[in-house]
C-alpha positions in Angstrom: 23.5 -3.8 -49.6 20.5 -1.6 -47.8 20.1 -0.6 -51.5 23.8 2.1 -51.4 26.9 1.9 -53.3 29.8 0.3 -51.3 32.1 3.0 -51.6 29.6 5.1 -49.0 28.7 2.6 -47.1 32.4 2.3 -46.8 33.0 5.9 -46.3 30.7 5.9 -43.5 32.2 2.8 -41.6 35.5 4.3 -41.8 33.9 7.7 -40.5 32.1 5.7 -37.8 35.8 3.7 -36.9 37.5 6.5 -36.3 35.0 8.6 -34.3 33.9 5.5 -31.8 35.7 2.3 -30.2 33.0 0.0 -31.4 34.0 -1.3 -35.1 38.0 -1.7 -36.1 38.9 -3.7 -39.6 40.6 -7.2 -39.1 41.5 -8.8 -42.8 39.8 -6.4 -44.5 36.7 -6.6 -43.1 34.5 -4.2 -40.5 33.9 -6.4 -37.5 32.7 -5.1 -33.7 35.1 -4.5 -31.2 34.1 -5.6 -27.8 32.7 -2.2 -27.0 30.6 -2.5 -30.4 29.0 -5.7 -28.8 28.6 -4.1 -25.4 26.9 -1.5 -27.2 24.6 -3.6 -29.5 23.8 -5.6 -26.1 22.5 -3.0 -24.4 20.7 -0.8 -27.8 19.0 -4.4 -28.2 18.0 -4.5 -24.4 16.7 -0.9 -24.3 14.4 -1.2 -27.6 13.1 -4.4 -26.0 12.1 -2.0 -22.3 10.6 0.6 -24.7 8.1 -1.8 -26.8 7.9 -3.7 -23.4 6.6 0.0 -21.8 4.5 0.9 -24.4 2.6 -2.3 -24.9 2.3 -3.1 -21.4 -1.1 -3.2 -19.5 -2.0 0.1 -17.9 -0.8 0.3 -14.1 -3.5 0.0 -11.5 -3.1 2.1 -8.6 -4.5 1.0 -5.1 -5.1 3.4 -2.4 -5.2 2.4 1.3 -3.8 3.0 5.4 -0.4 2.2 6.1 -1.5 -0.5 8.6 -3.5 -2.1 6.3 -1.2 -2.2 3.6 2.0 -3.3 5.7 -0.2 -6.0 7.9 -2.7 -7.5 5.6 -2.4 -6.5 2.0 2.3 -7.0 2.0 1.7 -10.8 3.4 -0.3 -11.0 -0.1 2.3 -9.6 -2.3 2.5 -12.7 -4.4 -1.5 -13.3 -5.1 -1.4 -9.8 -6.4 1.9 -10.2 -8.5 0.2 -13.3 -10.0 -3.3 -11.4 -10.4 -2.4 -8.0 -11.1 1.3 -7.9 -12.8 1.6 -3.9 -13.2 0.0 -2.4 -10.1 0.8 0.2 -7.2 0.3 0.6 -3.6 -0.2 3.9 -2.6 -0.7 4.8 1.3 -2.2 7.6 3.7 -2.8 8.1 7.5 -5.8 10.2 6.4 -8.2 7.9 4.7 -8.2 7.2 1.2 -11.7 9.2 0.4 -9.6 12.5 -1.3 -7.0 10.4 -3.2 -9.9 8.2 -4.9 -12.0 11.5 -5.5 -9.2 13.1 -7.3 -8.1 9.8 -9.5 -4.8 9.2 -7.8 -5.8 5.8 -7.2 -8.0 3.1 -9.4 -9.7 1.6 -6.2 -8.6 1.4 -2.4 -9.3 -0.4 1.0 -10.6 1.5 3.7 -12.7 1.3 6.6 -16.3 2.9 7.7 -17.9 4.6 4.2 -16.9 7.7 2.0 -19.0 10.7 2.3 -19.2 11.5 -1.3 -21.5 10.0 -3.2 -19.2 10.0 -6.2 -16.9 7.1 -4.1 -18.5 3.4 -4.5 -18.3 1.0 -2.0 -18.8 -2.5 -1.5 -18.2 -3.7 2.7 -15.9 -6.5 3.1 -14.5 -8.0 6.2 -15.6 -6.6 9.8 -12.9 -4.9 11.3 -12.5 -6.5 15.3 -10.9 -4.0 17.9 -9.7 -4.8 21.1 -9.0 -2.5 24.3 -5.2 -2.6 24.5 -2.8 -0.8 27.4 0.7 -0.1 28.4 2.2 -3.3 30.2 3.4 -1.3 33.4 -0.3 -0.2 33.9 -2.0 -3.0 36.8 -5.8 -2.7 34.7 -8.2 -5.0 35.4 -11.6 -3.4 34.8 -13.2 -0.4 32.4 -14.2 0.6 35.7 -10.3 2.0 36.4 -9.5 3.3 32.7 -10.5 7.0 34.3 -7.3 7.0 36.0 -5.1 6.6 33.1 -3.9 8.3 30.1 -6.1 8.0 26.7 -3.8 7.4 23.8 -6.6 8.2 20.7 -6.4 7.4 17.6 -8.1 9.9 16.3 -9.8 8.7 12.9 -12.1 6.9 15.2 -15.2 8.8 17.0 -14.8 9.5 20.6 -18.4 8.7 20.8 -17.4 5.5 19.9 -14.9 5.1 23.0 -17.2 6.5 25.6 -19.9 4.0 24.3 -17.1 1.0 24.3 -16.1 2.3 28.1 -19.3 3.6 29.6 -17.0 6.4 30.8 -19.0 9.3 29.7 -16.0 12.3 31.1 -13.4 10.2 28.7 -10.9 12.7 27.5 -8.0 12.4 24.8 -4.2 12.9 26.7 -2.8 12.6 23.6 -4.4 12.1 19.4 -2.4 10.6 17.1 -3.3 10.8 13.3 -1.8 7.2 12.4 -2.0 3.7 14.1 1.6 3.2 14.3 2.5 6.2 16.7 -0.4 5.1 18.8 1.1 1.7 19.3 3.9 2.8 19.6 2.9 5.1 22.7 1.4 2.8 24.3 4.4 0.5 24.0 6.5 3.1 25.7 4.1 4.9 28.0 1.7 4.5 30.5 -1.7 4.8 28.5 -4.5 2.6 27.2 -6.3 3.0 23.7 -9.0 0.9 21.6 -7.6 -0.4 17.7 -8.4 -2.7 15.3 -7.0 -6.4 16.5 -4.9 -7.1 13.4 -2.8 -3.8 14.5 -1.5 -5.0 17.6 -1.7 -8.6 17.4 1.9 -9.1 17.2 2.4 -7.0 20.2 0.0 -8.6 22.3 1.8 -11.9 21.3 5.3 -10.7 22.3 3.7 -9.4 25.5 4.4 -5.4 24.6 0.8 -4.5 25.0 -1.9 -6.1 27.3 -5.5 -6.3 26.4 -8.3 -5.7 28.5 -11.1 -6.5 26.3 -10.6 -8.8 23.0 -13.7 -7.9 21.4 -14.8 -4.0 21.6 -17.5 -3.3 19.5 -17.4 -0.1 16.9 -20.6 0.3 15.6 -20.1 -2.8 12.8 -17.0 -0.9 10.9 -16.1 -3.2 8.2 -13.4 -2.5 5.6 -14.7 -2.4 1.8 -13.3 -2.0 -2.0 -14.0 1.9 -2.6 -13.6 3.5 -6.3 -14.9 6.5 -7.9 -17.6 6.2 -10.1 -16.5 8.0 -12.9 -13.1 6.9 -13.2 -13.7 3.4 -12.4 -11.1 0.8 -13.6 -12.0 -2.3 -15.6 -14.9 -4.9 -13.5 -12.3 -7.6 -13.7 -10.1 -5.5 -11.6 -12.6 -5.0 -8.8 -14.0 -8.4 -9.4 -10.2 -9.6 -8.0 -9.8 -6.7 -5.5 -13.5 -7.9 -4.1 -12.8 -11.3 -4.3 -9.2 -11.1 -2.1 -10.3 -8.6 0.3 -13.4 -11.0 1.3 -11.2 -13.4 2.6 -9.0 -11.5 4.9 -10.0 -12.0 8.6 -9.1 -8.8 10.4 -8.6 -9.8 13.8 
C-alpha cells in the first residue's frame, strides 16, 4: 500500500478525519464523505485547467480600431474561433502603429500605412467613404457644405476633405479622436462629416444620417495585415489573418 505500513497510513487517515469533513469510517473502512467527493471533483478539474494552461497554444494577440473590430471583425467571431482557438482582440482610437511597435499585439488591422519601417504591411481591402450629414440639415450640393458645421474625424487629413469638397476655407467645428463620437454627433446635431461607408451604413439604413455623396474618394486608403518585423508571429497565422481580411468588403 504506496509502499508504508498500515498502522501510519492509518494514523494519518484518522489525523486527516478529524481535521477535515471529507473522509468518515463506515464498517470499518475510510470512505469519502460527500464533501471528500466534492473536493476530489473539483482537485481533479483544476489539475486538468493547469496541464490544459500550460500545454496550450500560445495566445495570439490582434490589434485594431474599435469600429473595425465591432463592425467587421465581431460578425466573424466564429471563423476565428474555428481558425485561431486562443486569440485576443485588442482595440484603440489611435491607430494600432505604437501597440505593434512595442509587442502588445502579434499583428493588427488598420488603415493607410505605418511610418516605421520596423511595422510590415500587406494592403487588403479599399476602404469606401461616403459624405454623410445630420438629417435636419436640407443639403443638396458640396456647393452648400460651407454653411454648416464640420464634424472631423480627425485621424483623417483635412487635405483630404478640402480635396473631396473643393471647399478650400473648410474648417473643423468640432474633432473627434474616434468614429463613434463622430457618428454619434452627427446623429444628434446639425453637422456633416466624410467616414468610411461600413461605419455608418446602419445609420443610413435606419434613416439617422443622410448621405450626400456615396462614393468620396481618399487618396486609395485600404486597410492591410500590419506586424512588426522582429516579433513576428508564426506565417500560418498571417497566412489566415491575410487570407480573412481579403475578403471583407468595406463598404
Amino acid at each position: 500500500m504506496m509502499g508504508r505500513d498500515v498502522s501510519v497510513i492509518s494514523r494519518r487517515l484518522k489525523s486527516l478525519a478529524e481535521r477535515t469533513p471529507f473522509l468518515a469510517k463506515h464498517e470499518k473502512q475510510w470512505r469519502l464523505t460527500a464533501s471528500g467527493r466534492r473536493f476530489n471533483d473539483w482537485t481533479r478539474r483544476a489539475i486538468a485547467e493547469q496541464e490544459s494552461l500550460i500545454t496550450a497554444r500560445e495566445k495570439i494577440v490582434i490589434a485594431t480600431t474599435r469600429e473595425f473590430s465591432s463592425l467587421v471583425m465581431s460578425p466573424s467571431i466564429r471563423w476565428w474561433n474555428e481558425k485561431l482557438p486562443h486569440f485576443e482582440i485588442i482595440t484603440t482610437d489611435e491607430g494600432i502603429e505604437s501597440l505593434i511597435l512595442k509587442g502588445a499585439a502579434h499583428f493588427g488591422f488598420d488603415c493607410g500605412t505605418p511610418y516605421s519601417p520596423q511595422v510590415a504591411f500587406k494592403r487588403g481591402p479599399k476602404e469606401e467613404f461616403c459624405l454623410v450629414y445630420s438629417p435636419s440639415l436640407k443639403l443638396k450640393k458640396n456647393s452648400e457644405l460651407h454653411r454648416y458645421p464640420l464634424y472631423f474625424y480627425n485621424r483623417l487629413d483635412i487635405t483630404r476633405f478640402r480635396e473631396a469638397t473643393g471647399i478650400s476655407d473648410l474648417k473643423a467645428q468640432l474633432s473627434f479622436n474616434d468614429m463613434a463620437s463622430t457618428r454619434s454627433a452627427l446623429i444628434h446635431g446639425e453637422g456633416w462629416s466624410i467616414l468610411p461607408t461600413y461605419v455608418v451604413a446602419n445609420e443610413v439604413k435606419m434613416g439617422n444620417l443622410k448621405v450626400l455623396l456615396k462614393t468620396v474618394e481618399m487618396s486609395s486608403l485600404s486597410f492591410g495585415l500590419w506586424w512588426n518585423r522582429e516579433l513576428a508571429p508564426d506565417k500560418e497565422s498571417l497566412d489566415l489573418a491575410f487570407e480573412w481580411l481579403s475578403k471583407q468588403k468595406l463598404h
